[in-house]
Steps between C-alpha positions, in 0.01 A plus 500: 500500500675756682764676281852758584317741266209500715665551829732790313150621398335488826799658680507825216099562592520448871785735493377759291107449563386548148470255226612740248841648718580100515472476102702778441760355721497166374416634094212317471127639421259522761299238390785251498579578882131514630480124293771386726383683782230255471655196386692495837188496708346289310815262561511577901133455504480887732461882393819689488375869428178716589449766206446851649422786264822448234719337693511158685553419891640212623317214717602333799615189292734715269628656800616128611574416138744781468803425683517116335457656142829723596702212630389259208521745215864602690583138505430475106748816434790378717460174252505688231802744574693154669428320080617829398794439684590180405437588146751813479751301707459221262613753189730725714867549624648382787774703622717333810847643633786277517822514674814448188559114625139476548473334165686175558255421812215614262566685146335326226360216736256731626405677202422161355285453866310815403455439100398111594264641696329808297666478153335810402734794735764674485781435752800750590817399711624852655853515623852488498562551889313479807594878597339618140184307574441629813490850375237391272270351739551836706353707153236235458657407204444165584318284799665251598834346441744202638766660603829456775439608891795626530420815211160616649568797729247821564103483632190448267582111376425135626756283520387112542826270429421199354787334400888518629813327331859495586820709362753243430845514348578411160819388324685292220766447769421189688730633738315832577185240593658237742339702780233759581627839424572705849445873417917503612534303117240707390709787514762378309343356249480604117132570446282604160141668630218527322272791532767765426268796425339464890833396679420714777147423545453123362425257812694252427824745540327614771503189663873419393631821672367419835648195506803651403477758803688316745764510269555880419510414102253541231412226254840449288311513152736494165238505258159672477251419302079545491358164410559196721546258196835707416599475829453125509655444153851693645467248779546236254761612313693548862553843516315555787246381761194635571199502802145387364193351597510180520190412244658719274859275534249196473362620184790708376861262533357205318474722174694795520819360791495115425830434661409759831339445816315622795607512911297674785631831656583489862311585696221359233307821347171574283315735313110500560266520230183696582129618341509905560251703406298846620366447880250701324414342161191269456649262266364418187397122393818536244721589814393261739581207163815587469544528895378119534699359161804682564546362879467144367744542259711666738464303808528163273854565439616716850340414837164547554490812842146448670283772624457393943 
């Protein structure tokens, strides 16, 4: 029966044209190659090799053998290195860069995606900030991350949104919500932001400020402070209001803000969630996991953006 070891033997003598060059080679003695030599014709029923003086010569038939050893023997190794893979993935880390908010769409929902699914890795959450991420995938620190539109700037990375979800206005004054928020209101309002550490850069300011253009002021904020849930908390207690995503109101209000609420801006406005990664990378199986889970988590609470 015709074997992978044979064909790796037959392709080590027709290259080298000795029996003994092709045991060296393969670390085998002589008489272990010239017995499979022979074992292969015997299988294929033809003769493969002429001896002349101490070396061997190739027939017509090995000459037509040859090229569908090299794809079949080839075909065996990409197998191999594709188990390999699998196997290393199975036992590695995962490392996937995440925008702060990122982990109410996702967070420890989609580490328990990845864990239910290979309980054997590692997996690592990078990021505070969309603007710190970035920089990372630049360095190759990272491959790919989830991260908001509105932060990537600069050549070199891919940018496919996936997922958008609207900046709405929160409050404990029932007052402050009987209509959408015009950015004239805006203006005056009382605001805590999130984020304080990338004020100038974070997209959601961003965003705020140039709908805040056509009225010459910049967003009123009282209180600064770098995580969201603070933010929301302050809310409650009716210091201030506050701009958010809306999944993050959803999510956040019912625990932290029970007695706040949530109207649309005016015009109505959004952030877009997007995959970026190198245009150049070739992503790895571990990438292109945490690519697929993390846009179902995402796009299961914000709206889904399809590619045309």
């Amino acid at each position: 029966m015709l074997s992978l070891h044979q064909l790796r033997v037959f392709l080590a003598v027709y290259e080298h044209g000795s029996l003994t060059a092709a045991a060296d080679e393969l670390g085998y003695a002589q008489p272990s190659i010239s017995e499979q030599v022979r074992g292969l014709e015997r299988t294929l029923g033809v003769q493969l090799f002429r001896r002349v003086g101490r070396g061997v010569v190739p027939t017509a038939v090995a000459d037509e053998l040859r090229p569908h050893a090299e794809r079949t023997v080839a075909a065996a190794e990409d197998a191999r290195k594709a188990v390999q893979a699998v196997k290393q993935f199975e036992t590695g880390t995962i490392r996937f860069g995440m925008f702060g908010i990122a982990r109410l769409y996702g967070g420890a929902g989609l580490v328990a995606d990845v864990l239910d699914r290979y309980p054997g890795v590692r997996v690592e959450l990078i990021g505070q900030n969309s603007t710190e991420v970035q920089e990372d995938l630049r360095r190759g620190r990272l491959e790919a991350a989830m991260l908001l539109v509105g932060s990537v700037s600069g050549p070199g990375l891919k940018v496919t949104p996936v997922a958008r979800d609207e900046l709405v206005y929160i409050s404990a004054d029932p007052a402050h919500l009987a209509t959408p928020v015009t950015p004239h209101r805006l203006s005056l309002a009382t605001l805590v932001m999130a984020d304080t550490t990338w004020s100038s850069e974070d997209p959601t300011r961003v965003t705020i400020r140039n709908l805040l253009h056509e009225t010459g002021r910049n967003p009123p904020s009282r209180i600064e402070v770098e995580d969201i849930e603070t933010a929301v908390e302050l809310v409650g207690m009716g210091y201030a209001d506050s701009v958010i995503a809306k999944g993050a109101a959803e999510q956040l209000l019912p625990r932290l803000a029970p007695k706040a609420g949530w109207v649309s801006l005016r015009p109505r406005t959004y952030d877009t969630f997007a995959i970026v990664h190198r245009t150049d990378a070739t992503l790895s199986p571990a990438a292109t996991l945490m690519i697929e889970l993390a846009t179902k988590r995402i796009q299961a609470i914000a709206d889904p953006v399809h590619r045309r």
